[in-house]
C-alpha positions as CSV (number, residue, x, y, z in Angstrom):
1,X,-24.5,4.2,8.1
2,X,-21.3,3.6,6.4
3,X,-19.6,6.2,7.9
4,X,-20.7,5.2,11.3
5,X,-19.1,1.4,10.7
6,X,-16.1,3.2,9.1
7,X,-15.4,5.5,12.5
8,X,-15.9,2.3,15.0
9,X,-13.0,0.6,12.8
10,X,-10.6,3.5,13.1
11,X,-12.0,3.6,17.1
12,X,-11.2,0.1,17.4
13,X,-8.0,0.2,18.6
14,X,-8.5,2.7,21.2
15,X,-11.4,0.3,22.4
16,X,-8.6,-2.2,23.5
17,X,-6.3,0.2,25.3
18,X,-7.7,-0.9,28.6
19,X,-6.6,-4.3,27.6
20,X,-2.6,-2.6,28.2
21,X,0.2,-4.5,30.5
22,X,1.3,-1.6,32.7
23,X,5.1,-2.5,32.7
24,X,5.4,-1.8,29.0
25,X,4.5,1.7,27.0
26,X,1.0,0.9,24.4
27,X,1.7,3.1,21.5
28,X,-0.7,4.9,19.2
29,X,0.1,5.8,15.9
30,X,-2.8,8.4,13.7
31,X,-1.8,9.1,10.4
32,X,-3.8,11.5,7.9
33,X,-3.6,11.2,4.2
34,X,-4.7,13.0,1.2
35,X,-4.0,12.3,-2.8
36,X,-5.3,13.7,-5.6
37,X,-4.1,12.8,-9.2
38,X,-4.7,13.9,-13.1
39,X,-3.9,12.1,-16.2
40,X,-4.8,11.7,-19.7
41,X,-4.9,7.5,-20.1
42,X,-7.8,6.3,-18.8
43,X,-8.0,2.3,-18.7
44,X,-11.8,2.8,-18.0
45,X,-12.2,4.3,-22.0
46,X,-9.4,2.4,-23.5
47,X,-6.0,4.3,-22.3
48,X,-7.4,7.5,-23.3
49,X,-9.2,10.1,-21.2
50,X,-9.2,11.8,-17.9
51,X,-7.6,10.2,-14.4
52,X,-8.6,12.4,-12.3
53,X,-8.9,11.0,-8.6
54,X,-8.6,11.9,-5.2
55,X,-8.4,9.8,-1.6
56,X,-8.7,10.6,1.4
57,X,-8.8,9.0,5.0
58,X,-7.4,8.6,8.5
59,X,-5.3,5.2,9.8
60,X,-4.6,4.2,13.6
61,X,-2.0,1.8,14.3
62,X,-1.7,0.4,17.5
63,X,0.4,-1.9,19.1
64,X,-0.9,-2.7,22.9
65,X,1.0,-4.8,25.5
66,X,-0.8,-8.1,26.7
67,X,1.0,-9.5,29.1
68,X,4.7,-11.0,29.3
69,X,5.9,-10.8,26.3
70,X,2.6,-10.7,24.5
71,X,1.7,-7.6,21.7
72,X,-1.4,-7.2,20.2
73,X,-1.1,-4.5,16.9
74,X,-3.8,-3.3,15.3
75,X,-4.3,-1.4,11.8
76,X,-7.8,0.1,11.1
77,X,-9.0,3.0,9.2
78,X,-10.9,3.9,6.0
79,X,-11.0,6.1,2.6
80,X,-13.1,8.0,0.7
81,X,-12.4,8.4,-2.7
82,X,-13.5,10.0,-5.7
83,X,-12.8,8.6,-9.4
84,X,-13.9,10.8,-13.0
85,X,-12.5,7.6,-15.2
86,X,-14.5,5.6,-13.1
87,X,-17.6,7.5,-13.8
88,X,-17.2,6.4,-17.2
89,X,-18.3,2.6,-16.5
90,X,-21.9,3.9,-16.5
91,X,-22.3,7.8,-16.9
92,X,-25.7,7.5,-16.2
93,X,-25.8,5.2,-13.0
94,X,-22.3,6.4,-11.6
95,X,-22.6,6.8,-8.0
96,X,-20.9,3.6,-6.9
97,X,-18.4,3.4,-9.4
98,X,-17.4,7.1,-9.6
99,X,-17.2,7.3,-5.7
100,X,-16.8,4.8,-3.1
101,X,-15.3,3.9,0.2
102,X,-13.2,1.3,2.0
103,X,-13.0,0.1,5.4
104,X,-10.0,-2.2,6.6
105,X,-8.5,-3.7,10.0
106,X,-5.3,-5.9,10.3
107,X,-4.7,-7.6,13.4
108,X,-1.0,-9.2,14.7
109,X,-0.9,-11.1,17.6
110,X,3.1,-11.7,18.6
111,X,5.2,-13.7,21.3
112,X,8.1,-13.1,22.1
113,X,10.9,-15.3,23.2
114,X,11.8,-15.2,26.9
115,X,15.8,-14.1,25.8
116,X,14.4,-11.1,23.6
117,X,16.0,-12.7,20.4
118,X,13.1,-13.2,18.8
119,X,9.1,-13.7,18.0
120,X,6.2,-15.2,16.5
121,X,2.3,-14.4,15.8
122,X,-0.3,-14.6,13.7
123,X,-1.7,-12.0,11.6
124,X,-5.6,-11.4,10.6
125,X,-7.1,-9.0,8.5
126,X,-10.1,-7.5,6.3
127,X,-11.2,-4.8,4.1
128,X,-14.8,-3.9,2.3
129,X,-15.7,-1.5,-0.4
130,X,-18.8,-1.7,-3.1
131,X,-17.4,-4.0,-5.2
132,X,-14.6,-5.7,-3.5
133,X,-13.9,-7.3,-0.1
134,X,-10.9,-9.4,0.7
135,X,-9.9,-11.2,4.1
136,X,-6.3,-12.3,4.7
137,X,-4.7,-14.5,7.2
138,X,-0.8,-15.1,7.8
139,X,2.0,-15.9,10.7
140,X,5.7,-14.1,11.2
141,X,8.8,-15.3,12.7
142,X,12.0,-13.5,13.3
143,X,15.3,-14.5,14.9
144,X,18.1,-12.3,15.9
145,X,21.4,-12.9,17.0
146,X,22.0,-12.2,20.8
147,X,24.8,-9.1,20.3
148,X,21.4,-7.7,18.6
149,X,23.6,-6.8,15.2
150,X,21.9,-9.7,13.0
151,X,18.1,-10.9,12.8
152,X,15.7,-13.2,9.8
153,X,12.5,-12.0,9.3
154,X,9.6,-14.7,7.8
155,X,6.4,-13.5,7.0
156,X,3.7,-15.4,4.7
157,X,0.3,-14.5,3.8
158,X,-2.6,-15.4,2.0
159,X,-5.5,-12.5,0.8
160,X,-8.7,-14.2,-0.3
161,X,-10.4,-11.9,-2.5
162,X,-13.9,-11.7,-4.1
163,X,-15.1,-9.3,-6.7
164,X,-18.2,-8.3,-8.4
165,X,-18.2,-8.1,-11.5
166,X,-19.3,-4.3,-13.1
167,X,-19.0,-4.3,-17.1
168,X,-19.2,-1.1,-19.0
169,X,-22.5,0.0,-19.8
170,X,-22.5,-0.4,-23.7
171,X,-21.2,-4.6,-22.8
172,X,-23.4,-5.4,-20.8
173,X,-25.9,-7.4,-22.9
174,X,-23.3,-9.4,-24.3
175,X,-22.3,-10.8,-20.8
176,X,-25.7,-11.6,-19.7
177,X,-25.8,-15.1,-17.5
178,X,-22.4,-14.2,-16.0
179,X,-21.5,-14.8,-12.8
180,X,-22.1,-11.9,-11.5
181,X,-18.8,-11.8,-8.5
182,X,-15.4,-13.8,-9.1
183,X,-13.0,-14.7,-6.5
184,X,-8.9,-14.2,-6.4
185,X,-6.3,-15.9,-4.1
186,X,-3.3,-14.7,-3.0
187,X,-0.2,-16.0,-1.5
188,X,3.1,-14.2,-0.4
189,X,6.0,-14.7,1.1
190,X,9.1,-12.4,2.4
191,X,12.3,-12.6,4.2
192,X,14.3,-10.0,5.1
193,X,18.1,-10.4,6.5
194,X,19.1,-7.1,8.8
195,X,22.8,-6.7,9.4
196,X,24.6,-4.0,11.9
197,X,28.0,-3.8,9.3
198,X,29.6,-1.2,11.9
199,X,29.0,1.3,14.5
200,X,27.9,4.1,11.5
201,X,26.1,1.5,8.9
202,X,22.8,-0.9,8.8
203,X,21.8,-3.2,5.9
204,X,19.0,-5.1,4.7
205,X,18.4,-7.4,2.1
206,X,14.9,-8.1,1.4
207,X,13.0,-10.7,-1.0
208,X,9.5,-11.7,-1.8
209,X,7.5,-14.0,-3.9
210,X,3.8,-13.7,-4.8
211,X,1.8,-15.8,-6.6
212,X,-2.0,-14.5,-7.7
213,X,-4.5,-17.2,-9.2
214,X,-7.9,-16.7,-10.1
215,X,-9.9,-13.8,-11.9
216,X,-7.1,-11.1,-12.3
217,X,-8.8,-8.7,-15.1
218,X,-10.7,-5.6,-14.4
219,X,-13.9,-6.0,-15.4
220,X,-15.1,-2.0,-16.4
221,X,-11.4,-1.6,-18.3
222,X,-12.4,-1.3,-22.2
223,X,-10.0,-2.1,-24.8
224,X,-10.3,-0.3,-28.0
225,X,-9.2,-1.7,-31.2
226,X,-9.2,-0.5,-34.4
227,X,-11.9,-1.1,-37.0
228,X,-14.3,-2.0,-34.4
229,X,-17.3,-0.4,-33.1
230,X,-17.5,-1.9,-29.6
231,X,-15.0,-1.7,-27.3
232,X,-13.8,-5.1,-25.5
233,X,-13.5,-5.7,-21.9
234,X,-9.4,-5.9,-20.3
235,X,-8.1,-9.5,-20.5
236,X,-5.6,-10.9,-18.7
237,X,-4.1,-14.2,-17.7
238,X,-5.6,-16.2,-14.3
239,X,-2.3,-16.3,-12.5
240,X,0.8,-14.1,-11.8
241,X,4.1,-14.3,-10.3
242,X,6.0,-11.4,-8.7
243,X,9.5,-11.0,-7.4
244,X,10.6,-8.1,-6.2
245,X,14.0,-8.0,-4.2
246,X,15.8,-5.4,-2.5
247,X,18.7,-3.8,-0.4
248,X,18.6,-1.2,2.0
249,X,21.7,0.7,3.8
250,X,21.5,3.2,6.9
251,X,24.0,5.0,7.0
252,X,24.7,7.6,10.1
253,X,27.2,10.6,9.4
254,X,27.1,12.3,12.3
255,X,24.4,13.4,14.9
256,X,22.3,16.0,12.3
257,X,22.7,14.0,9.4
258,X,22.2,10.1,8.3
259,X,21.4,8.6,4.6
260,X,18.8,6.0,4.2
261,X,19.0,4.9,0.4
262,X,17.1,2.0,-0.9
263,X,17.2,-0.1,-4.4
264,X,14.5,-2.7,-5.4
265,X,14.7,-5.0,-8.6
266,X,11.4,-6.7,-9.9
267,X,10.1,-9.1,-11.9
268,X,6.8,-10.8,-12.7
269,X,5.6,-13.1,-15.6
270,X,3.4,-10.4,-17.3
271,X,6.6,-9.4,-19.0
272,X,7.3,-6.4,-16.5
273,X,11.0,-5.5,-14.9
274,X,11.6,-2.5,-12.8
275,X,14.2,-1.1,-11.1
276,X,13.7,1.1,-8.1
277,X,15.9,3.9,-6.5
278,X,14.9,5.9,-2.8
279,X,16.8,8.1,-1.1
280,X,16.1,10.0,1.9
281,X,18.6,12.3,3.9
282,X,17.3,13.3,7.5
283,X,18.9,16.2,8.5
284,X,18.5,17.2,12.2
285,X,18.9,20.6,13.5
286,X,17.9,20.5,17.2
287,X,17.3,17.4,19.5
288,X,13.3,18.5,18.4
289,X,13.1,19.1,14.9
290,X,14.4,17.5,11.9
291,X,13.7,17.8,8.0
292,X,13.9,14.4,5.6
293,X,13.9,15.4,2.0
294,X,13.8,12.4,0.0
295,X,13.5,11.3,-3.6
296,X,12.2,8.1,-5.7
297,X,13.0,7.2,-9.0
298,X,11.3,4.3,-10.8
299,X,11.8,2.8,-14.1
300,X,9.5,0.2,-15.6
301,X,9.1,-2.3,-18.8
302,X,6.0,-2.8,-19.9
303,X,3.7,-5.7,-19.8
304,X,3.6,-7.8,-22.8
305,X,-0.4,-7.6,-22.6
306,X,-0.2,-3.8,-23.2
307,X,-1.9,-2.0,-26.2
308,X,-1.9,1.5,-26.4
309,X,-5.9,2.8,-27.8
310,X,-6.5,1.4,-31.3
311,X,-2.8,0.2,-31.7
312,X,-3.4,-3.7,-30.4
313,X,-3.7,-7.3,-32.3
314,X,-7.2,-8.2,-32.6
315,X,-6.2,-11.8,-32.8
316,X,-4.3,-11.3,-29.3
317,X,-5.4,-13.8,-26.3
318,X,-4.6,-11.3,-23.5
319,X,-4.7,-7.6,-23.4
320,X,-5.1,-4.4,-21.7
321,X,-4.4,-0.5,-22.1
322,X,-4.0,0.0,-18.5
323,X,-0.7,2.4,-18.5
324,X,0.1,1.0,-15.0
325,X,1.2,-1.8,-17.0
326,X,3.2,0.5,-19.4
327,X,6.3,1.5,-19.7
328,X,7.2,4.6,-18.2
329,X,9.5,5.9,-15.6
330,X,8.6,8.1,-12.8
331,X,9.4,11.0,-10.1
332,X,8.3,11.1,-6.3
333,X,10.3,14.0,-4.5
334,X,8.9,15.6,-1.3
335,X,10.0,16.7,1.8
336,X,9.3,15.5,5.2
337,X,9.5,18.2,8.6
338,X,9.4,16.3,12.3
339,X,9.3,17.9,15.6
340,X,9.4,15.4,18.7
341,X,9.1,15.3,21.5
342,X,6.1,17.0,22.9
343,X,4.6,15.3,26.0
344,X,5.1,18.8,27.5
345,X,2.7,19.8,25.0
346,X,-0.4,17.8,24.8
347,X,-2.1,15.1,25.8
348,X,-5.4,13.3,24.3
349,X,-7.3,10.8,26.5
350,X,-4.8,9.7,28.8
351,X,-2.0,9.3,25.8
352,X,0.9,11.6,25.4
353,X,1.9,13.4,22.2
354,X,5.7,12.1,21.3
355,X,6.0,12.8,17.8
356,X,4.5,15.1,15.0
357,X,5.2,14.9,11.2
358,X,4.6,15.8,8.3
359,X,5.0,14.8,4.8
360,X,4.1,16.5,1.0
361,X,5.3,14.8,-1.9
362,X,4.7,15.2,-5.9
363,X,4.9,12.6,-8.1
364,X,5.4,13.2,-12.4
365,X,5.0,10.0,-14.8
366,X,6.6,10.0,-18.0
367,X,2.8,9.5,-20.2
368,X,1.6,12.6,-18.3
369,X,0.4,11.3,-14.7
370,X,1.2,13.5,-12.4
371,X,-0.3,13.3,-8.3
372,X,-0.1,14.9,-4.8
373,X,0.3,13.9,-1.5
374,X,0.3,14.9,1.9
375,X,0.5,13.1,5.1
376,X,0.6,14.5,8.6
377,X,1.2,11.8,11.8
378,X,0.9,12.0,15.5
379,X,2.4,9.7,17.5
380,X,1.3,8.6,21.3
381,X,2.0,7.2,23.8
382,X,0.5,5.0,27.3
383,X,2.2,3.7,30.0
């Protein structure tokens, strides 16, 4: 049954194609993605132990004409995934916690302005797995100059989140009388200034600020300190503040090669800074097929709440040994291969094949995570 619901949310989309204004193209974006992971930290058993994982699962993005200057987008799919660490809350009982699925869809519905400088919409979204569900609703506005080289992007949202509450097996008795689900709110904001510098180069300068209230722990993450014979369950503070910022510059060389290189800062009150560096360097060999190696570096402080296994202060108010919260620094390098256009080619329902690409990737994390990814796209479209 769940996989029935999850295939009517990735077929959504397509249900609203009739729906298309005929003077303007409805494109169809399917994307494919599969990662798999191992590590040796574990924030299930303490920061120690195996983090083994993979997900997998297919995403349609849509965006359909209305009429004028109308756009309905739509984002739907789902994963499947499968967690060993997560096993560990109950090895007995494990099915829902070792493996588990989610099913989302975003909806944006935009206006544009009747001189093409701009837009506004709404956006409205939801997603459901076994013990988490979250609905979000939000609005955008942009404004561009009318030589096109300039444009403000607003965007705010707010995610409304609720989460049941799973303790380790061994804890449970000493939580009895809980409430047994806690809610989260969300609320973000980002701008982002684009800028045509010259007739080779494109910037951006983007900034956001979130701000997370509510029950922000993970409720099956054991903290183990030493001398005792229990483990306790991850503590951390009810709210959060994030800032990340960042600059992006496009820069095109000549008609087989342009640089796209990216650096984010950020910042949020747990005590963690990072700095962020992303390169990629398309490289274009006939009008039909290109290749885009690229390469991300990321370096991070850790959270003041972190305690490696057996290493933290009792006494402490607020802890974890979740080594996302380390420190560490990190290595994503793949390469990307893209072959367009192919309408000559194929044709599914009506919708023409523009675009094919695809993407593999390998990531290596300084405590010993290290994951694989690969995504292959298809791109349509209707007139």
């Amino acid at each position: 049954m769940q996989l029935i619901c999850c295939f009517i949310f990735l077929l959504f989309p397509l249900m609203l194609l009739a729906q298309n204004d005929a003077n303007r193209d409805t494109e169809i974006d399917f994307l494919y993605n599969y990662y798999s992971q191992d590590g040796d930290n574990a924030a299930v058993t303490g920061g120690q132990g195996t983090e083994e994982l993979t997900d997998t699962g297919p995403l349609i993005v849509a965006t359909i004409p209305m009429r004028d200057t109308h756009t309905l987008s739509v984002t739907s799919g789902f994963e499947i995934y499968t967690s060993a660490s997560s096993d560990n809350v109950d090895p007995v009982v494990s099915g829902a916690s070792g493996q588990d699925l989610r099913a989302y869809v975003n909806l944006g519905y935009s206006i544009g302005n009747d001189d093409g400088t701009g837009s506004y919409g709404l956006l409205l979204g939801g997603s459901a797995e076994y013990d988490y569900s979250s609905v979000s609703i939000g609005a955008t506005w942009s404004k561009g100059t009318k030589d096109g080289n300039s444009e403000l992007s607003l965007r705010g949202q707010m995610f409304f989140d609720n989460v049941s509450i799973i303790r380790p097996i061994e804890l449970r008795s000493m939580f009895r009388g809980e409430n047994n689900s806690e809610s989260r709110r969300t609320y973000a904001a980002s701008a982002t200034w684009s800028q045509v510098l010259n007739r080779r180069m494109q910037a951006a300068i983007t900034a956001d600020f979130v701000y997370q209230t509510g029950f922000l722990s993970m409720p099956f993450h054991r903290v183990y300190f030493a001398g005792e014979s229990l483990p306790r369950v991850e503590e951390l503070p009810d709210s959060r503040v994030k800032i990340p910022v960042g600059i992006r510059l496009n820069t095109y060389i000549n008609e087989y090669l342009v640089t796209r290189l990216f650096y984010r800062f950020y910042y949020d009150d747990f005590g963690i800074t990072s700095n962020t560096f992303n390169a990629e360097l398309p490289v274009r060999f006939t009008k039909s097929f290109a290749l885009m190696p690229f390469v991300r570096y990321h370096d991070q402080k850790e959270a003041d709440y972190f305690v490696p296994f057996e290493q933290g202060d009792p006494n402490a108010e607020f802890y974890t040994s979740d080594y996302d919260l380390s420190g560490f620094n990190s290595l994503k390098y793949g390469l990307g291969l893209r072959y367009y256009p192919l309408e000559k080619i194929a044709t599914l329902a009506g919708l023409n094949l523009k675009k094919m690409e695809l993407r593999v990737a390998l990531y290596d994390r300084s405590d010993g995570l290290s994951a694989f990814t690969t995504t292959l796209g298809l791109s349509f479209y209707k007139r």
